[in-house]
Backbone bond lengths (Angstrom), bond angles and torsions (degrees), N, CA, C in turn:
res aa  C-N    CA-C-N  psi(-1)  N-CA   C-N-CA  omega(-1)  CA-C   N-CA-C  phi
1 X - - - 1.447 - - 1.523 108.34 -
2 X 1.359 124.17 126.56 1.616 140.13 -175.93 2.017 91.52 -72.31
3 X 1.302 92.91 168.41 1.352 103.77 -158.78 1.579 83.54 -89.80
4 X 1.290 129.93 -23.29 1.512 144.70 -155.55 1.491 96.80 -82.07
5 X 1.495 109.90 -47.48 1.571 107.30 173.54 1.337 111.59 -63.52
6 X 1.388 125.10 -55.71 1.488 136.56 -176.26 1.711 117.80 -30.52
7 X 1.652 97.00 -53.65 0.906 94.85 169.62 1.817 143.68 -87.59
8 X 1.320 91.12 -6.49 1.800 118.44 170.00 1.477 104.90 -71.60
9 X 1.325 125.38 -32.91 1.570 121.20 -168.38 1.533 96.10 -102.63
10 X 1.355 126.44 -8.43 1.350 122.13 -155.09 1.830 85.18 -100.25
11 X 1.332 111.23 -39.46 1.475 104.57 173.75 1.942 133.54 -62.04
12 X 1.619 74.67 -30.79 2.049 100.54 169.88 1.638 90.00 -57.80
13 X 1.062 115.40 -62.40 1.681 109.44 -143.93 1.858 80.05 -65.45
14 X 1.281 130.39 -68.98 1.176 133.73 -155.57 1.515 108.37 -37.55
15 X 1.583 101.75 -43.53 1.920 104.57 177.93 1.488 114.10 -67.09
16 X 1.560 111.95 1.71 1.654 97.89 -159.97 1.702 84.85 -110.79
17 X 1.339 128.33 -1.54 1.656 133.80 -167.28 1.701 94.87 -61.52
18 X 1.080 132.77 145.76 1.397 152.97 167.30 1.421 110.85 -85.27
19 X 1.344 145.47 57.53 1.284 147.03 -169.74 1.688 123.62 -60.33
20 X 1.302 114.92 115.10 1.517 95.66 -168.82 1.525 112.68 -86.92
21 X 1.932 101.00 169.90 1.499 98.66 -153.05 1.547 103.38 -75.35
22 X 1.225 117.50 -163.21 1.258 128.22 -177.58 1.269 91.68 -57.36
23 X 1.209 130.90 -78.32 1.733 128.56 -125.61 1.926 90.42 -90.35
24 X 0.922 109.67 -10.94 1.764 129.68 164.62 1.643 109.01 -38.20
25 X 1.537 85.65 -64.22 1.534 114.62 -169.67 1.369 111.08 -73.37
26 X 1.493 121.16 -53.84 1.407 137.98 -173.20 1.962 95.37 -51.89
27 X 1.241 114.26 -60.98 1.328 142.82 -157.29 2.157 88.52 -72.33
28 X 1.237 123.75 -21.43 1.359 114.26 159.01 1.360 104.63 -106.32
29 X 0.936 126.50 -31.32 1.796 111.35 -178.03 1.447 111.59 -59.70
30 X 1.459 118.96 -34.33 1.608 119.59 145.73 1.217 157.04 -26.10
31 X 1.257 98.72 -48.75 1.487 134.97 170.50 1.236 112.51 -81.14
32 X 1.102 128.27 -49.62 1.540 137.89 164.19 1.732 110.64 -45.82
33 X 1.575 93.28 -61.26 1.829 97.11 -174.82 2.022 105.44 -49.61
34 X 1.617 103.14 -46.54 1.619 107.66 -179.06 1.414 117.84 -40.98
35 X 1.316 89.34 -50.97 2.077 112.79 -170.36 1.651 103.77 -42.91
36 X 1.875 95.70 -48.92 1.733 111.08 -151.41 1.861 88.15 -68.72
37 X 1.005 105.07 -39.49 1.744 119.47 -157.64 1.895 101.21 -64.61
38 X 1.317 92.02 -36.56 1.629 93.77 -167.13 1.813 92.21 -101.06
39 X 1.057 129.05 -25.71 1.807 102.98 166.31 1.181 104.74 -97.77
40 X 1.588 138.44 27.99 1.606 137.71 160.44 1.667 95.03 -102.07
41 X 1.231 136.61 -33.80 1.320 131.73 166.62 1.429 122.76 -75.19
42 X 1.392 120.71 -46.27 1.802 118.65 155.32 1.553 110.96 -25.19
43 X 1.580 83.79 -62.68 1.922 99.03 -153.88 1.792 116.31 -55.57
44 X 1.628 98.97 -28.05 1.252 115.02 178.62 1.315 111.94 -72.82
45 X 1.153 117.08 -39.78 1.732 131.07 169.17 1.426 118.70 -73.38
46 X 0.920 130.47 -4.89 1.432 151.19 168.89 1.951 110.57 -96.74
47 X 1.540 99.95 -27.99 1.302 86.43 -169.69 1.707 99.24 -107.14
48 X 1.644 106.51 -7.21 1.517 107.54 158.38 1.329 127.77 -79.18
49 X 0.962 103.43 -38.59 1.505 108.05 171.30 1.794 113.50 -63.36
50 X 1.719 118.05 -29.62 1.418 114.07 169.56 1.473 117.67 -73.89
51 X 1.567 106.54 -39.62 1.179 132.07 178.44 1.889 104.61 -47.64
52 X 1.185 123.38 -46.62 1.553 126.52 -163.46 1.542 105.56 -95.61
53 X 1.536 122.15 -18.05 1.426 134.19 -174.63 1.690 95.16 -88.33
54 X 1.398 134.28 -22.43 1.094 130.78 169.48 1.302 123.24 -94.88
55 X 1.162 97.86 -24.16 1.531 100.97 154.53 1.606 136.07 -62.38
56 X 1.484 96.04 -44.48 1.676 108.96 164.10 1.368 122.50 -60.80
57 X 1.400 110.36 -13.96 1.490 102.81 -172.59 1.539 102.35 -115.99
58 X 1.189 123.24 -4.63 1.591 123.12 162.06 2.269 108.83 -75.34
């Protein structure tokens, strides 16, 4: 396959993508930020709670 085709079919597929609307997007970029927020607060509590159990045993 020529690089000329590659990129001729690579543009087909790109025109055929279903793009979601604004408030689509806004309404997951949200959800995403929540997700990051609540396994960056777990993870911290997970690494205090390892963090103080290694401490007890030093």
């Amino acid at each position: 396959m020529s690089l000329k085709t590659y990129f001729k079919e690579s543009m087909t597929d790109f025109n055929n993508v279903t793009w979601p609307t604004r408030n689509q997007a806004i309404r997951i970029t949200i959800v995403v930020f929540v997700f990051m927020i609540i396994a960056a607060f777990a993870l911290g509590f997970v690494d205090a709670i390892f963090s103080e159990l290694y401490q007890s045993f030093l």
